[in-house]
KEDO-754602 format. One record per residue (C-alpha): x, y, z; residue number from 1. Coordinates in steps of 0.001 Angstrom, whole numbers, plus 500000, padded with zeros to 6 digits. Layout:
     c1     c2     c3 resi
      X      Y      Z  NUM
...
***
This chain:
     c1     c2     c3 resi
 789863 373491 101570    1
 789554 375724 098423    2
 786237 375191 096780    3
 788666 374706 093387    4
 789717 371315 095169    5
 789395 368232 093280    6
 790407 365408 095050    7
 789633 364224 098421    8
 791992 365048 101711    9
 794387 362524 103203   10
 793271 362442 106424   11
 796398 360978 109270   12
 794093 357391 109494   13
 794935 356806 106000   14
 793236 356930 102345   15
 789839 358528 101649   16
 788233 357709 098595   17
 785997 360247 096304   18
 782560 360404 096400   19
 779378 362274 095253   20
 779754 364793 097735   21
 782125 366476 095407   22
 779353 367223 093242   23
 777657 368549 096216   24
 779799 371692 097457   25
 779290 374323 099840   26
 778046 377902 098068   27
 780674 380902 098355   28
 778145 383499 097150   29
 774299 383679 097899   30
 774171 380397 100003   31
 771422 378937 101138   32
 769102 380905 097754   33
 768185 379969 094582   34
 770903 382119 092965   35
 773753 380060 095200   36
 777732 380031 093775   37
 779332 376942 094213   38
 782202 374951 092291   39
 779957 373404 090078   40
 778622 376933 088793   41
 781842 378767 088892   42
 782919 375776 086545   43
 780157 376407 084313   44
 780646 379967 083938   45
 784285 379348 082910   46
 782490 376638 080436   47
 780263 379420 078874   48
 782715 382421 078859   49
 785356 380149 077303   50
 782704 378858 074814   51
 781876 382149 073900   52
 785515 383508 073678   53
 786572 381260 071343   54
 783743 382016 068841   55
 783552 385419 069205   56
 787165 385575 068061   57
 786916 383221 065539   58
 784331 385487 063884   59
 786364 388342 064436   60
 789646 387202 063031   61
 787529 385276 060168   62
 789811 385028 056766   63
 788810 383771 053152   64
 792100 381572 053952   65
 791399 380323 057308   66
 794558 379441 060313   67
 794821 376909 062049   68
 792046 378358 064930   69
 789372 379384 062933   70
 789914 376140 060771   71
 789226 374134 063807   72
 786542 376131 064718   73
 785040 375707 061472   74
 785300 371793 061690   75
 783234 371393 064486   76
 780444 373386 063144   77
 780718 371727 059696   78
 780721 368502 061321   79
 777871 369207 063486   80
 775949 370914 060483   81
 776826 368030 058278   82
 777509 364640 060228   83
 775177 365428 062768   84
 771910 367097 061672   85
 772077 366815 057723   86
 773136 363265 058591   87
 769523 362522 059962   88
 766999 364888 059317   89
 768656 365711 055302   90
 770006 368871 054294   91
 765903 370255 053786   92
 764335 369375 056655   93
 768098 370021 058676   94
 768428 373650 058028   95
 766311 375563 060642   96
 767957 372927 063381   97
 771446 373519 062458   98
 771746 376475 064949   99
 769799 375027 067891  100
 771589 371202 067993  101
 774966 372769 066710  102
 774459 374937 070007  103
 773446 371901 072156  104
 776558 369935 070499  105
 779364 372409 071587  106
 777388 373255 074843  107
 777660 370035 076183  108
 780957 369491 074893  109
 782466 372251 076865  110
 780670 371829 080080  111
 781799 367841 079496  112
 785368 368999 079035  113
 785450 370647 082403  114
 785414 367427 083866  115
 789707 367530 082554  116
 790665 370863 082659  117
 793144 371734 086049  118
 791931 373486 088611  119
 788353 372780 087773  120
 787859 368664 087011  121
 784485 368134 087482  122
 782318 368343 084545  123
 779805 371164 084662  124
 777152 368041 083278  125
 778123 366075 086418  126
 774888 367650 088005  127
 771247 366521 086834  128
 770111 370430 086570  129
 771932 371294 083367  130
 771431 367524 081390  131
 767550 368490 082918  132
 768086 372056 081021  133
 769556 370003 077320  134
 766938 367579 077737  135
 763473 369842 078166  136
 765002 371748 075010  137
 765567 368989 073305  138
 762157 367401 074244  139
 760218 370786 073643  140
 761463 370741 069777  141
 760732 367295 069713  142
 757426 367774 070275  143
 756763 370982 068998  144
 758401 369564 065607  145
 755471 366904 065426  146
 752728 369372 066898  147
 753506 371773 063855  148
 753246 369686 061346  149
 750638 367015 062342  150
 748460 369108 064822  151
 748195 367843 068494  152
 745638 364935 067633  153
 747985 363722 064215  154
 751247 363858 066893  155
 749794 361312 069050  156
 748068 359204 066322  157
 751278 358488 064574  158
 753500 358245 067658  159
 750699 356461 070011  160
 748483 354155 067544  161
 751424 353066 064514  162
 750248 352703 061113  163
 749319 348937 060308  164
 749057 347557 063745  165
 745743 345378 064809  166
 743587 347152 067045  167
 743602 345054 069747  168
 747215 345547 069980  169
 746558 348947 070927  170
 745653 348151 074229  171
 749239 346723 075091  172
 751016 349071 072504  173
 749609 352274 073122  174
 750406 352458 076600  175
 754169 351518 076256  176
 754638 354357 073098  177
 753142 356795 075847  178
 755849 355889 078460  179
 758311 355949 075454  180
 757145 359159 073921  181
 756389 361181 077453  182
 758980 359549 079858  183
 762019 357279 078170  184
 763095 359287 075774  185
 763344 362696 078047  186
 764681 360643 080921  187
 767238 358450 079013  188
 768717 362111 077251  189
 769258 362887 081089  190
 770487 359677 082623  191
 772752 359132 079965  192
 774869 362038 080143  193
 774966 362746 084045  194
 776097 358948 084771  195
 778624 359215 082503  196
 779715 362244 083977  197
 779767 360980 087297  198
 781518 357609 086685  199
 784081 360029 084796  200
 785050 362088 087837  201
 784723 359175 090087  202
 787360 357352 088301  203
 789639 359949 087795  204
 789662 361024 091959  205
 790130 357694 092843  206
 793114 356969 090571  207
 794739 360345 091131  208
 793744 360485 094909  209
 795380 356942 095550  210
 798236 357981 093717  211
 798970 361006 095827  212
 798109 358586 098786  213
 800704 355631 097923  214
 803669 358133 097016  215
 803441 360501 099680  216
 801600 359071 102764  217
 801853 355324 102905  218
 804692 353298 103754  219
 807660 352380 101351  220
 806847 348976 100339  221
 803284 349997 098943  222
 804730 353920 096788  223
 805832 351676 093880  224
 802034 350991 093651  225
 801593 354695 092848  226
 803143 354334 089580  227
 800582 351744 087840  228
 797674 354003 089865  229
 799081 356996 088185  230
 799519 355493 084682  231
 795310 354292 085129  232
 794774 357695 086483  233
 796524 358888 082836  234
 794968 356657 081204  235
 791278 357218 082675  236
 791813 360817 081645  237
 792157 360059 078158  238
 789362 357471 078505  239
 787414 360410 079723  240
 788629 363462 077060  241
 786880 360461 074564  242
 783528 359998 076651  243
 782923 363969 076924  244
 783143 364295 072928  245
 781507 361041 072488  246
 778409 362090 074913  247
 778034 365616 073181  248
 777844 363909 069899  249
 775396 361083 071584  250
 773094 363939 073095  251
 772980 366085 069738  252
 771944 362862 067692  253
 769294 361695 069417  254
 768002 365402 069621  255
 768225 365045 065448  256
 766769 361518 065596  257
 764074 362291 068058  258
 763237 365501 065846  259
 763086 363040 062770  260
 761112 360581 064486  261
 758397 363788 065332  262
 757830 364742 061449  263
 758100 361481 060125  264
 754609 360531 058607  265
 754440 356964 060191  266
 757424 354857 062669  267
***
């Protein structure tokens, strides 16, 4: 098997579903090290080189009356810049974090969008080590945001002990704002994105994998069933175009809202 495959075999017994073992694949390069090739980083080398590509040339071919490329190009940073991180943290407080969360916005995007590009459909997120890598960054700023501008002791005043609460509260409240503060929030970023990416891929093997299956391998009375598994299988794919924009724009909010929450004088 090619390590570009995507779908399970068909073994002679009969139909073998997908698993997480696809996200699991043998290294072709350095196996067995630290610095190991596999699909999963061949697919997110093609993520970053295509990334970079397209806004390389965009600058390059950059007109006072913009085409139809560099327009598009152009609406995803404006809309990152201005939905995303002007959106919560104002146009002020926004403008040194435009570069970092518009960079986390299209990062993610791209290594989401893997998951439904031929040849390589499996998202380069589908892995916990590179939501691990967004989330740490995001986490870092969050709390290097608040340790900036309140000091380390005003950080964890405001975010452990909130303004206008009794103090005996503090002994059930405190220690629930340190799991939220030092564990949730990090881990949710993480969980969020990779189980989504899994689910993705998982759905759209099975549907595609059982449609090869009922068409070509089982008997006649079942390959009309490959139809309706091929329209889900269509129809998962556009579910799952949706959920890779939809979990860039999740992860790059909650980096802006997390930020906010950091500076903000009191929760």
């Amino acid at each position: 098997m090619s390590f570009l495959a995507t779908t399970p075999t068909l073994a002679a017994d009969g139909f073998h579903a997908p698993s997480l073992d696809d996200f699991f694949p043998n290294g072709f390069l350095f196996e067995g090290t630290p610095f190991e090739i596999n699909r999963i980083m061949l697919v997110r080398f093609v993520a970053v080189v295509a990334l970079l590509l397209i806004f390389v040339l965009a600058a390059k071919r950059a007109k006072l009356v913009p085409g139809r490329f560099q327009a598009s190009v152009e609406f995803v940073l404006d809309f990152a810049r201005r939905q995303i991180v002007y959106e919560i943290l104002g146009e002020k407080e926004g403008k040194k974090y435009v570069p970092v969360i518009t960079t986390i916005f299209c990062g993610i995007l791209f290594f989401n969008l893997t998951g439904v590009v031929p040849f390589l459909n499996i998202a380069g997120t589908g892995v916990v080590g590179l939501p691990l890598v967004f989330a740490l960054w995001v986490y870092g700023m969050y709390l290097g945001a608040g340790v900036k501008k309140f000091g380390v002791g005003g950080f964890l005043k405001n975010n452990l002990f909130p303004a206008g609460t009794p103090w005996p509260i503090y002994i059930l409240l405190t220690p629930l704002e340190f799991l939220q503060v030092f564990v949730i929030r990090p881990a949710t970023l993480v969980i969020r994105l990779l189980a989504n990416m899994i689910s993705g891929h998982l759905l759209l093997a099975l549907c595609f994998a059982a449609t090869q299956y009922l068409l070509f391998s089982a008997t006649p009375a079942l390959k009309g069933f490959g139809i309706i598994t091929f329209a889900g299988g269509f129809a998962a794919f556009l579910l799952e175009i949706f959920v890779a924009c939809l979990q860039a724009y999740v992860f790059a909010i909650l980096a802006a809202v997390y930020i906010n929450m950091s500076i903000e004088s009191e929760h």
